[in-house]
N, C-alpha and C positions, 0 to 999 in steps of 0.2 A: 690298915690295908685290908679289901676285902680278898676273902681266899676263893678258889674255887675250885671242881676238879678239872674243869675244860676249857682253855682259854680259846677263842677262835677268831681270826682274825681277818674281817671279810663278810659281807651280808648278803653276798649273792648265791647265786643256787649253790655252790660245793657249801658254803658257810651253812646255809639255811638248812640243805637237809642231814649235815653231817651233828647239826644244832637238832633237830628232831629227834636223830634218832641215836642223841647221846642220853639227851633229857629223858626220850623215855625208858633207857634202862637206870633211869633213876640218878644219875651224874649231876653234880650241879655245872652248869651249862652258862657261858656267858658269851655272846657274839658283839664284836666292834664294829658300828659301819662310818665313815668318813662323812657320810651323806644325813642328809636329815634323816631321810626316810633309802631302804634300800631300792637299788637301782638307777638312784634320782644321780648319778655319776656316770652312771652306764649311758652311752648314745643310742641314740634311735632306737631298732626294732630287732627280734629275731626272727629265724624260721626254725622251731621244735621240731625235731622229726620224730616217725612214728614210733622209734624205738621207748619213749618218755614214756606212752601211755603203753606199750608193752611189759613195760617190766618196773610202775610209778603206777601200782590202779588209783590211787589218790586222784592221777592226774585227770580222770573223766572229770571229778568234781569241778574244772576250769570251764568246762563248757558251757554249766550253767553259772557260775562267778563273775566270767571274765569277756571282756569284746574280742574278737582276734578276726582271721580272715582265714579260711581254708584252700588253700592252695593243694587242687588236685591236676596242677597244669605248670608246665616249665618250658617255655622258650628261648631258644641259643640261637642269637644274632649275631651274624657272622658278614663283621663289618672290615673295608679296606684299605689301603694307607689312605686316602684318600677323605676318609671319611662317611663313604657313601657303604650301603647296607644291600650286600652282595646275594643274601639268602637268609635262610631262616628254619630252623629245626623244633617243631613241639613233641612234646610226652606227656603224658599223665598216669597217674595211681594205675598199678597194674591187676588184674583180676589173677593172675597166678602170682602176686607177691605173695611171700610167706607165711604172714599173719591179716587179719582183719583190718588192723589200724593202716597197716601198708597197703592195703586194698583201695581204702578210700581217702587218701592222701596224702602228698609228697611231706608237705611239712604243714603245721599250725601256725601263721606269722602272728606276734604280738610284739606291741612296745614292751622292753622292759623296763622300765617305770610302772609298769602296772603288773606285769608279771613276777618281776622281785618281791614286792611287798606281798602279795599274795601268798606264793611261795612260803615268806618270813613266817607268817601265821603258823605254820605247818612246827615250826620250830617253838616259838612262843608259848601255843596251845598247852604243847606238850610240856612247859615247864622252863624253859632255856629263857636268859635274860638278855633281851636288845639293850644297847646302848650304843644311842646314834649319837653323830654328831662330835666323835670320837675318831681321831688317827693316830694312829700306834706307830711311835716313831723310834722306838729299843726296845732290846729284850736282855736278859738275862738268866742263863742256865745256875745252877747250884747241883751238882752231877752228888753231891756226897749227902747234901740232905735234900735230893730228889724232888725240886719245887724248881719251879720258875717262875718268871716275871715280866710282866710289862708296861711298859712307861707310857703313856701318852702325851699328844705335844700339850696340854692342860699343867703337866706333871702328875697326875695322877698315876699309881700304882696297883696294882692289880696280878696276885697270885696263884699259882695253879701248879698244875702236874704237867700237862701235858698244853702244848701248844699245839694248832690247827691253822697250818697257813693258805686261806682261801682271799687272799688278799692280791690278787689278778697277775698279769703280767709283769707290773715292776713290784711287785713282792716284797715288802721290807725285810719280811723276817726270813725271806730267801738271801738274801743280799747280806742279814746281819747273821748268820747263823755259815755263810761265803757255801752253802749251798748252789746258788748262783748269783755271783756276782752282778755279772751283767750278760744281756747278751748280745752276741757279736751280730753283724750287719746283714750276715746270711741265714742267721736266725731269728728276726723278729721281721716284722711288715707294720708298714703304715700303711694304716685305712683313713680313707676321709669319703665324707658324704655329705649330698644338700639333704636336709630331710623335711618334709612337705607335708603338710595339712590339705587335706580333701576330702569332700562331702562325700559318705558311705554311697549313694546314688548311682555319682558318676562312677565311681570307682567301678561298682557291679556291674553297668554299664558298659565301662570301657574294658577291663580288664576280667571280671566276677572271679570265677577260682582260677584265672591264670596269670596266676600273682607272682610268680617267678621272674624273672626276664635277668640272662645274660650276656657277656655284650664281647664278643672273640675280635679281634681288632688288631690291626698293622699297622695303628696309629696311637693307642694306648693300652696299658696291661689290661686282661681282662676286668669289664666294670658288670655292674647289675641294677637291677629295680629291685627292690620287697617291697611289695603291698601289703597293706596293716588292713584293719576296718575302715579305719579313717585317715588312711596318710599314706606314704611310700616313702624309701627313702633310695637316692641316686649314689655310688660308688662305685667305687675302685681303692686299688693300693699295690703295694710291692716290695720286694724285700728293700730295705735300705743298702745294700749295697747296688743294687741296682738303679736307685735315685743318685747314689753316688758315683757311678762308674758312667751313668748315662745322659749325667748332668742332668739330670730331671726338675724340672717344677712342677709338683705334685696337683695345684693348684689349676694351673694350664693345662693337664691332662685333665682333670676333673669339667674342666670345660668344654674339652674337646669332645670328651662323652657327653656332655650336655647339648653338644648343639647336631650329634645325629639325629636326623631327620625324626626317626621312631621314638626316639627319647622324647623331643619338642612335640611328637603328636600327644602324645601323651600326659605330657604336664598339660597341655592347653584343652583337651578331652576331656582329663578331669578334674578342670577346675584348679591344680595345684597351686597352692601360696607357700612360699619360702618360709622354714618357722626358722632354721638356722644353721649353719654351716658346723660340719662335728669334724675331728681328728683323734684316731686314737691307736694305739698298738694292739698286736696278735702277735705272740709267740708261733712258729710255725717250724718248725724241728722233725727231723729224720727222726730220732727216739730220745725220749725223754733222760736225761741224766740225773743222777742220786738224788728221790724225793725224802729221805730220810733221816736224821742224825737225832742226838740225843735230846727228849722231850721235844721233838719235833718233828711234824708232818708235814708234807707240801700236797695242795690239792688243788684241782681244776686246773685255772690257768699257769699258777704260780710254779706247778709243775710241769706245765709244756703239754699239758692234755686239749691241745688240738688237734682234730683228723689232721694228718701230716697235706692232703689233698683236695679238702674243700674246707677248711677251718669248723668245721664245726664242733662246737665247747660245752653249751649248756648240758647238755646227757652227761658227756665224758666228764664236766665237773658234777653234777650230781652225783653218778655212778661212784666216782671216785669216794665223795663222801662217803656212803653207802659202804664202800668197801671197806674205809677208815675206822670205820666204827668197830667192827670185833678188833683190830688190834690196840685201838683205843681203850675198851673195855678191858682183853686182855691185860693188856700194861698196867693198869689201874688196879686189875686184881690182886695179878702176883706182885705190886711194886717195885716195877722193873722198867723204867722207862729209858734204856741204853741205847745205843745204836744198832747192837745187836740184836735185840730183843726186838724194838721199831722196825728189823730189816724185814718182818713179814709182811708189812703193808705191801714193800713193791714185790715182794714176790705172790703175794695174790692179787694186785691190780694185772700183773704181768701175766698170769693166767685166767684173766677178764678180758670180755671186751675190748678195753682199752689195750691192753697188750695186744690182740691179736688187729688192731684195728693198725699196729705200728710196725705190723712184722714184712710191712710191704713200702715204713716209710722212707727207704731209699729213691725206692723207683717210682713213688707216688713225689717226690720233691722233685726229680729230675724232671717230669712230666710238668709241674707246676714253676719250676724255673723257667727251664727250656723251653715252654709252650705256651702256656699261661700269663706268664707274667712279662714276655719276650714279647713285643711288639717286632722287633726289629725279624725277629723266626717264622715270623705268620702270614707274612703275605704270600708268598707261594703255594702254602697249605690250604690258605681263602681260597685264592683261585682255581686251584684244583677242587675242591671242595663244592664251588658252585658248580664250573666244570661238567663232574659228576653228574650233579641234579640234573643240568641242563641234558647231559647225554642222554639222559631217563625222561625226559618229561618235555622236549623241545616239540614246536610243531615245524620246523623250517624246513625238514623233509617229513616224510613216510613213517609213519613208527616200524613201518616192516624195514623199510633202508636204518633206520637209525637204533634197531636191535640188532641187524646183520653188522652193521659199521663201530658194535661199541667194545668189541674187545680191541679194535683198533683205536678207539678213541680212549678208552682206558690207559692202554700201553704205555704213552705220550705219560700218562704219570708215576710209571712203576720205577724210575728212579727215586724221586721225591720221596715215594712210599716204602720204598726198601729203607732210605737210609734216615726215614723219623721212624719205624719199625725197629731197626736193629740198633737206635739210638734210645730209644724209649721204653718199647715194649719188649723185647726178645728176651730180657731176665726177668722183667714182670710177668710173663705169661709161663716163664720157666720154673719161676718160683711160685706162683699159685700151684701148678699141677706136679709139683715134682713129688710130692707123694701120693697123688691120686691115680690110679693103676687102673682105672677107668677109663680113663678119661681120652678119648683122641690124640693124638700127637697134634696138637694143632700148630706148635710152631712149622712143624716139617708142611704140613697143611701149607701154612702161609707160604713160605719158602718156596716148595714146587712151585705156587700159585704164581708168585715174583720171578721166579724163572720163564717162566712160559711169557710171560706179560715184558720182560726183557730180553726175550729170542725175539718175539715177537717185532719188538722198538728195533732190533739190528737186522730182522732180516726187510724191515720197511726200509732203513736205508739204504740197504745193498740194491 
């Protein structure tokens, strides 16, 4: 049986760089991927955000490696039960974001099938042993003589200290270690997507850096486009209890985003060919629960590290690696790999990033239930939403009558508005500033503001 000091289980980014940067403090390093090559499981594409190359300077090196498409532009289609596309909101990279990378772009889309492998290198270079083609289907602790094990469905065996479970959403060694068993209806999402092959051309053409597009809807949960270099891929998804409670066919809505107008200009614009139809899970959780037990760590997905409000993984599974590593190391040194001693990994992921990205995921899930994912919540808010626009931007009267006419023409939505406000947002906005002693009272802000706008609505009736 070979021994090792790092077993890791998983070849995607938490594996790969948690594989870097075990290997280079000198650990014998060995990573499992299911797949031939990593990524080649994963579906379609992602969008990197700029945080990667913020705090990953490695990661400039993609630029000259790798194809991708720079997305410094995001459109939110805001579409009706009906199907028809009522309005429409752009953004792009801000000149007062934070940093440089945020400057010039929202996200970097690439396939991961080309981004995985890539990645891998990063761990290999440094010493860490791939072994593809490999699913790890048990493990086995030995708590007295501090070794562990794992089986693969091959029967092979394979020895170590410390186990690394970067092995995605349904997690085996989460599942065998009852870490997490499963997860319930209200905590995971299916996603499905067509994903399309397109000549780099058209694509610049029709869409160039505004590669974003998503899709607000009172006829299916929110869907999206990502443009690649050379492809795009069309989804949606939702919590499974909500395909369950709403009788859903996943499939059927997938269609129904397909055949908005905007969406069909767009496949036929640029050329789009169908490579193949994908489905796959997203953990999406309030806050992640116990990544830790004895000779075991949970990382990326297999620990619930998704933004609780717009899923995004890849960072917060790198990151996570990243973190993994000193109590990795640690545990190796003093040979001590207990549950105890492992309990420092969540307490300094929890004072990372990731911890602080989760310390809002109440009220960022409510938002992403309730709104989001809620077809049946959204058409009033469409409507009022174009509405809006229109009050701002109509030519049917006078812009002088129809700036005099819009506090009355607002009014007409300040019930709507109070109660997705004080459904939504009223603890979210209480909890961001409730230690900032700076800051405006904004909720009381909004509050008057809803007052006036509902005297307003009662003394029109009277």
């Amino acid at each position: 049986m070979k021994e090792y000091d790092v077993l890791i289980v998983g070849g995607g980014p938490a594996g790969a760089i948690i594989g870097k940067y075990c290997a280079d403090k000198g650990l014998k390093t060995i990573i499992f991927e299911r797949g031939e090559k990593p990524g080649e499981k994963t579906v379609s594409g992602c969008g990197l955000s700029p945080k990667l190359w913020k705090d990953f300077k490695f990661m400039n090196e993609m630029f000259d490696d790798l194809p991708y498409r720079l997305a410094d532009m995001a459109t939110i289609h805001i579409v009706d039960k009906d199907n028809k596309e009522r309005s429409k909101l752009s953004f792009s990279a801000s000149e007062f974001a934070p940093y440089p990378e945020a400057q010039k772009f929202l996200t970097i889309n690439i396939a991961r099938g080309v981004f995985d492998p890539w990645l891998m290198k990063y761990a290999t270079n440094e010493g860490a042993e791939l072994k593809t083609k490999t699913t790890i289907i048990d493990m086995k602790v030995d708590k007295e003589k501090k070794e562990c094990e794992l089986i693969s469905r091959k029967g092979e065996k394979f020895k170590g200290k410390i186990i690394l479970a970067a092995d995605g959403a349904m997690s085996t060694i989460a599942r065998k270690t009852g870490l997490k068993k499963k997860w319930n209806g209200n905590e995971c999402c299916w996603m499905i997507n067509y994903d399309f092959a397109a000549p780099k051309e058209k694509i610049d053409l029709v869409a160039g850096g505004n590669a974003l597009h998503y899709y607000y809807s009172a006829s299916f949960p929110t869907g999206y486009i990502f443009y690649t270099l050379e492809g795009f891929h069309l989804g949606l998804g939702s919590f499974f209890n909500h395909v369950v409670n709403e009788s859903w066919k996943p499939k059927l809505l997938l269609n129904k985003l397909y055949d908005v107008q905007d969406i069909k200009k767009q496949v036929i614009l640029t050329g789009g060919k169908l490579r193949e139809y994908q489905a796959h899970l997203l953990p999406m959780i309030d806050q992640p629960s116990k990544t830790f037990t004895d000779h075991v760590l949970l990382l990326g997905d297999a620990a619930g590290f998704l933004c609780p409000f717009e899923a995004e993984g890849v960072y917060y599974a790198m990151l996570s690696g990243e973190i993994a590593t000193k109590t990795v190391e640690d545990a190796i040194t003093n040979e001590d790999f207990s549950d105890s001693f492992l309990s420092s990994y969540e307490t300094n992921w929890k004072n990372s990033i990731i911890g602080e990205e989760f310390l809002l995921g109440p009220s960022f899930s409510s938002i992403v239930r309730g709104l989001f994912f809620n077809p049946s919540a959204a058409n009033d808010l469409i409507l009022a939403i174009n509405d809006i626009f229109y009050n701002f931007t109509n030519v049917a009267e006078t812009h002088y009558k129809n700036l005099k006419n819009l506090e009355d023409n607002l009014s007409k939505h300040a019930p709507l508005a109070q109660k997705l406000y004080s459904e939504y947002l009223d603890s979210f906005i209480a909890e961001v500033n409730k230690d900032n002693k700076s800051t405006l009272p904004i909720n009381q802000i909004i509050q008057a503001l809803f007052a006036s706008l509902s005297k307003k609505k009662k003394q029109e009736k009277n």
